[in-house]
N, C-alpha and C positions, 0 to 999 in steps of 0.2 A: 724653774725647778730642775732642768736641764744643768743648770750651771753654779747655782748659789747651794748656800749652807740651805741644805731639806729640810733640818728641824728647827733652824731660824724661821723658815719661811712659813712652817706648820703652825706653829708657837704664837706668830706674829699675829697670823691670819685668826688663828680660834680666840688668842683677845681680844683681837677689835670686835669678831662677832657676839663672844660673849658681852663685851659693854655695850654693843649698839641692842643688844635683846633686854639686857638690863634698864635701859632706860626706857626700851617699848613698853616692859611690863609696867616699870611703874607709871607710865602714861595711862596703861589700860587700865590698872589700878586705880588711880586718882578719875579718872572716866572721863580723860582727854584726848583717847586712842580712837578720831574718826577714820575714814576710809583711807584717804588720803596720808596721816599718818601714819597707817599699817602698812600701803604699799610702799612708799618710802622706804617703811627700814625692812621692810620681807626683801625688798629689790638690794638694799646693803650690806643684809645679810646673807644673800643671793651670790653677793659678788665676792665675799670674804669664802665662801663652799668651794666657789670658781677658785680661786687663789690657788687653796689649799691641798685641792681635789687630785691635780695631777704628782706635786710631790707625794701626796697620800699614798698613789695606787702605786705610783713605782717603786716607790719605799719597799714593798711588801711583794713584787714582786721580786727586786732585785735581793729581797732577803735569803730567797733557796731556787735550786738548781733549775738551767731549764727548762726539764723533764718533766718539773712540777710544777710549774709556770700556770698551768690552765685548772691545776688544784688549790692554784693559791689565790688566782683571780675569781673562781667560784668560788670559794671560800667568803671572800670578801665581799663575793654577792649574796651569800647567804645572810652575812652579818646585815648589809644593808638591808634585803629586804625584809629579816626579822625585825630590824626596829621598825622598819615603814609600815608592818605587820602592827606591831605593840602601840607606835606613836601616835598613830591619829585615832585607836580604841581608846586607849588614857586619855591623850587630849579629850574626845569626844565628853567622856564620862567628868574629867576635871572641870570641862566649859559648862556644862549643866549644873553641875554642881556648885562650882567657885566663879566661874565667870572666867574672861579672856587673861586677865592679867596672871592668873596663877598660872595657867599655860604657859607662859611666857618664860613666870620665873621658873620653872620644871626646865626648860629648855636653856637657861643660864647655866643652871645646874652642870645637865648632861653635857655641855661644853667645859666645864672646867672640870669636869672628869675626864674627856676627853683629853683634854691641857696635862695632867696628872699622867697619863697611860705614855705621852707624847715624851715626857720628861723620864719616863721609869722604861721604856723602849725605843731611844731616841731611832731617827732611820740611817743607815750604814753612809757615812760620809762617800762623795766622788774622789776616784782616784786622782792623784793629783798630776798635774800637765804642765808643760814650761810653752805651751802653745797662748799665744793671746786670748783673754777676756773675750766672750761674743758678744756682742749690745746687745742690749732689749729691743731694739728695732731691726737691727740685723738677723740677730737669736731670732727671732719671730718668722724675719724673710724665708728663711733655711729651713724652719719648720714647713711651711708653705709649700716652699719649692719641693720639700722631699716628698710631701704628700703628693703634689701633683702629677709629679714624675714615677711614682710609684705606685703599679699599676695593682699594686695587692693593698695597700692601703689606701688608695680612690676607690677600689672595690666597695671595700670597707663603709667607709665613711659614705657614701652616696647611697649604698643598701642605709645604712644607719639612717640617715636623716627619712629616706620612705617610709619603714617601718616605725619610727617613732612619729612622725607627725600624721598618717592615717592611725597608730594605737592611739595617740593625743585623745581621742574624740570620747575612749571611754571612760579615761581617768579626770579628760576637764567635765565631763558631763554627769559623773560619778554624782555629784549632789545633789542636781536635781532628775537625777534618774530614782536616789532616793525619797527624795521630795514630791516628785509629780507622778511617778508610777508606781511607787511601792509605800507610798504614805507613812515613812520613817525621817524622823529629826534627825539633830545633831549624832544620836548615838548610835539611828541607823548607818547612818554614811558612815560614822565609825568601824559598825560591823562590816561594811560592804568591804570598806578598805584593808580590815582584817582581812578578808576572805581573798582579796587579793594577796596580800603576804606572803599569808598562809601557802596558797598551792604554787608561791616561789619558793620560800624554803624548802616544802616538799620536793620539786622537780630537782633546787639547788642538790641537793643529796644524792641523788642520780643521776645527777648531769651527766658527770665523769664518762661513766658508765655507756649510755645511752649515747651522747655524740661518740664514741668509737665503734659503739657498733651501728649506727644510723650513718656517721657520716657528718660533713658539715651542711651540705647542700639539703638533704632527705632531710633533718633535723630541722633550719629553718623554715624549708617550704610548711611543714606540718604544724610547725607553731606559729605561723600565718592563717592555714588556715583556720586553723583553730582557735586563733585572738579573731577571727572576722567572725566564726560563729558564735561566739560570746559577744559581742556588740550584738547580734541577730536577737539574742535572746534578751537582752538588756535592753532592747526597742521595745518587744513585744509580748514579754509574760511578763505578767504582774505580779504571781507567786514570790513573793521572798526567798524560801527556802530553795527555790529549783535557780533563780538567779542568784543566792549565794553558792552554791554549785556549780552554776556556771563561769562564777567571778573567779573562784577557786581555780580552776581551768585555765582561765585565762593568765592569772598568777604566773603557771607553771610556765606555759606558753611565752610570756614577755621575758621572765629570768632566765629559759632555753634560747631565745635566738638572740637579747639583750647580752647575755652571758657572753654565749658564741661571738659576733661580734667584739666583745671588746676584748676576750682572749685572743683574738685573731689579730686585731690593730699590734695588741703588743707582743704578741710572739713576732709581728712581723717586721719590726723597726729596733732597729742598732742601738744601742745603749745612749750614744751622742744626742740622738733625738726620740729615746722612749718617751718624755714626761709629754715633749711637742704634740708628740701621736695621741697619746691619751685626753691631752687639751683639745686636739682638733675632735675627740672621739665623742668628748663630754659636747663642744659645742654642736657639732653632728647632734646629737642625742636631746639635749635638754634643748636647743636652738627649732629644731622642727617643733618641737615637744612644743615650746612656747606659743610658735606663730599656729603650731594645728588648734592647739586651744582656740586661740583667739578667732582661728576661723571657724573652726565647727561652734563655738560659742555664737557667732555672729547667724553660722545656718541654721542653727537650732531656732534661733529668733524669729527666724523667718518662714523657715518650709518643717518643723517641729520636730519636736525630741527623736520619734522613731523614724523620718526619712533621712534624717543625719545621720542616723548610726548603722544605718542602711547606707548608704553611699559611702561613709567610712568602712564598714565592713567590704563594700567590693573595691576600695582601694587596696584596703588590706591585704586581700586575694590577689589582685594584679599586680602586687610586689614580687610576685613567685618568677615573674616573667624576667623580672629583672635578672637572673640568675645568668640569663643567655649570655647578655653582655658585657657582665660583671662577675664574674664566680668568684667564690670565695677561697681559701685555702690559708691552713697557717703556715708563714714563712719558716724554711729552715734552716736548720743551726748557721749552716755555714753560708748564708746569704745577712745575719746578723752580726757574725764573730767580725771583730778587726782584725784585718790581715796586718803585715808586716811591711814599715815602710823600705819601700827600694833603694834604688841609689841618693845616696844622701846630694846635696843641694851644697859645691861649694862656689861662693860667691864672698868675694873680697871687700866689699859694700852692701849688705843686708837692708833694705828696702826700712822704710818706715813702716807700722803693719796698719798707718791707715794712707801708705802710695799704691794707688792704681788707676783706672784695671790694668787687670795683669794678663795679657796674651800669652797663653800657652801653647807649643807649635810641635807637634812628632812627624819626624817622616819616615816613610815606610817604602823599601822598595822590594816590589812587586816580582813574582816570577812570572813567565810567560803561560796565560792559558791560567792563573789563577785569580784573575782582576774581579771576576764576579762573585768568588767564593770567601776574598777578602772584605767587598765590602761590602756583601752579607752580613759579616762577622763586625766589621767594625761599627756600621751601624747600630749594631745591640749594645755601642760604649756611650752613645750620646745618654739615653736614661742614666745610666751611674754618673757621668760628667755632670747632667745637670742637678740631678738629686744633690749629687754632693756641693753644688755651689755656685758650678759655671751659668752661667747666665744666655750664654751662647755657645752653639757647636756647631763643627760646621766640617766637615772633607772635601779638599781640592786633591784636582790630579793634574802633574805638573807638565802644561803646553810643552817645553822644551822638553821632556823625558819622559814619556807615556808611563814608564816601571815606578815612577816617584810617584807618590803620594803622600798630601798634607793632612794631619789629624789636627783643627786649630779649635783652644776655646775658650773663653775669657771669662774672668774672674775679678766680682767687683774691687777687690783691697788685695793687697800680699796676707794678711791675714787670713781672708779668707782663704787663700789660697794652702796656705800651712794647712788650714783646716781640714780641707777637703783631703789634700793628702793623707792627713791621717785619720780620715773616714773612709776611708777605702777597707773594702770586705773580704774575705777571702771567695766568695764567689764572683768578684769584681775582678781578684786577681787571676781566678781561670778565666774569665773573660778575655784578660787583658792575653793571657800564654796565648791563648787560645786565637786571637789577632796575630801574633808574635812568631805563631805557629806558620 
């Protein structure tokens, strides 16, 4: 998404999923859709959402200023949780009524209106570069590495995967919380998950609002605790209506620190590797999502409905701690914006751009009485070195001239290396004055 045509790859993605839903429905139709065949194509159609997902969000972010970055990402979370609001009340009411296959085909549908919206608003082509192609396998490493190295997006992502796989426990349990405690079928579980929507869209609307004057940190911790006391009351009252009030709640609560989160990944990553961030954000998010299911499914089995949601509820609370060693924060303008490349590169034999590695080597000489204050400073270039590519970094001080100093760091390809230079930030480049200095 990084790199190709975004409305090829949107386009591509919502028809394969719409044919592989087309031919679930008429499997369920004809009444040849067993278990084993639904998880199959849920799990294809799983993967074709994955595809699509990150060209999706960046499309739309990169469509206005980015001031309004965190109103256009809510925005989108509004949309989402409204249909997630509407789709499993319809589905519910449709499966009652018509049985699975109709479901199916409604879901054909809403994809090829989707296909329609894709075609009538394609998303704003990448600017264009004389810089080499990045593989899909490389593409991939670079996303990696920059998250790694990137101490506001590992924030990120690692709050993400806690809070989504302790919330896991109420969305996988959601049915037979319907089921075993509040003696509601298919169209109960419908309404539950309404109620969950529902007080997303509502928070969605004041998001905005509420994180500026709350904060990022004061925001999350509160809708921790607050999705822990919604699992508390999802254990242990039976009432319907005071646990659709509660689900309500919790709504608000997962689209508040959900929300948060993912405007924060991408206010905080460079345009070169926005879609990467949002890919690591979605598997952060839906990846915990998956294996908490799987486990709270498993403890439910065993130690029962209400001590699981009980022990998910005080994970959920103990996520608050994480703050100490991981804060959050959205990155700014100029730790995003692409700086200005420096002195140009002339070499009379231009490298092949897959010859390497490529050792890169600066020396610096030192004035008397400032050896400690420079590599203070220089050591804050290794993160930008390696985010952008290097693989290795490293400073020597040179035995024969104590004032010399080596900056060295290696770069798998010359390609990459083009790359990296012109991923350089303007806050990389006070970095770099700031060594210089």
């Amino acid at each position: 998404a990084d790199t190709t045509d975004r409305r090829k790859l949107i386009t591509v993605a919502l028809a394969a999923q719409a044919a592989i839903i087309f031919v679930l429905s008429g499997l369920a139709l004809a009444g040849l859709a067993g278990p084993a065949t639904l998880l199959v194509f849920t799990f294809c159609a799983g993967c074709c959402t994955a595809v699509l997902s990150p060209a999706w969000n960046t499309a739309v972010a990169d469509a206005v200023p980015r001031e309004d970055m965190p109103q256009a990402i809510t925005a989108m979370s509004i949309a989402w949780n409204s249909a997630r609001a509407i789709g499993p009340s319809i589905a519910g009411f449709v499966f009652a009524l018509l049985g699975a296959g109709w479901v199916f085909a409604i879901t054909v549908a809403s994809a090829l209106l989707m296909l329609q919206a894709v075609r009538l608003w394609p998303p704003a082509p990448h600017p264009a570069s004389r810089l080499p192609p990045e593989r899909l396998w490389g593409g991939t490493l670079s996303g990696l590495r920059y998250a790694r190295h990137s101490r506001i997006i590992l924030a990120q992502l690692l709050r993400t995967v806690a809070y989504s796989g302790a919330g896991s426990a109420l969305w996988a349990l959601l049915p037979a919380i319907a089921a075993q405690q509040l003696q509601l079928g298919a169209t109960g579980f419908g309404l539950l998950m309404g109620c969950l929507g529902t007080g997303a869209v509502a928070a969605g609307l004041v998001l905005g609002k509420v994180r500026a004057r709350m904060g990022l940190e004061p925001l999350v911790a509160t809708g921790c605790m607050v999705f822990a006391l919604v699992m508390l009351v999802a254990a242990f009252v039976r009432i319907p209506a005071v646990v659709c009030v509660a689900l309500a709640l919790g709504g608000a609560a997962w689209m508040a620190v959900m929300a948060t989160f993912n405007t924060a990944t991408q206010s905080s990553a460079p345009p070169w590797v926005r879609s990467r961030a949002v890919a690591l954000h979605t598997v952060s998010a839906l990846g915990s999502f998956a294996i908490g299911s799987a486990l709270w499914g498993a403890v439910s089995g065993v130690a029962g409905l209400p001590v699981t949601l009980a022990v998910a509820a005080a994970a959920m609370a103990g996520g608050v701690f994480l703050a100490r060693g991981f804060p959050l924060r959205m990155g700014d303008a100029h730790e995003v914006t692409p700086g200005t490349l420096g002195v140009e590169l002339f070499i009379k034999d231009e490298p092949h751009p897959d010859d390497g590695p490529v050792s890169v080597e600066m020396g610096y000489r030192i004035r008397d009485g400032e050896a400690q204050e420079f590599l203070h400073a220089v050591t804050q270039l290794r993160a930008s070195r390696r985010r952008d590519g290097a693989t290795l970094w490293r400073i020597y001080r040179d035995l024969g001239d104590p004032s010399r100093y080596v900056e060295r760091f290696i770069v798998t390809s010359w390609a990459d290396y083009l790359h990296q230079r012109a991923r350089t930030t303007l806050a990389d480049q006070q970095l770099e004055a700031q060594v210089h200095g």
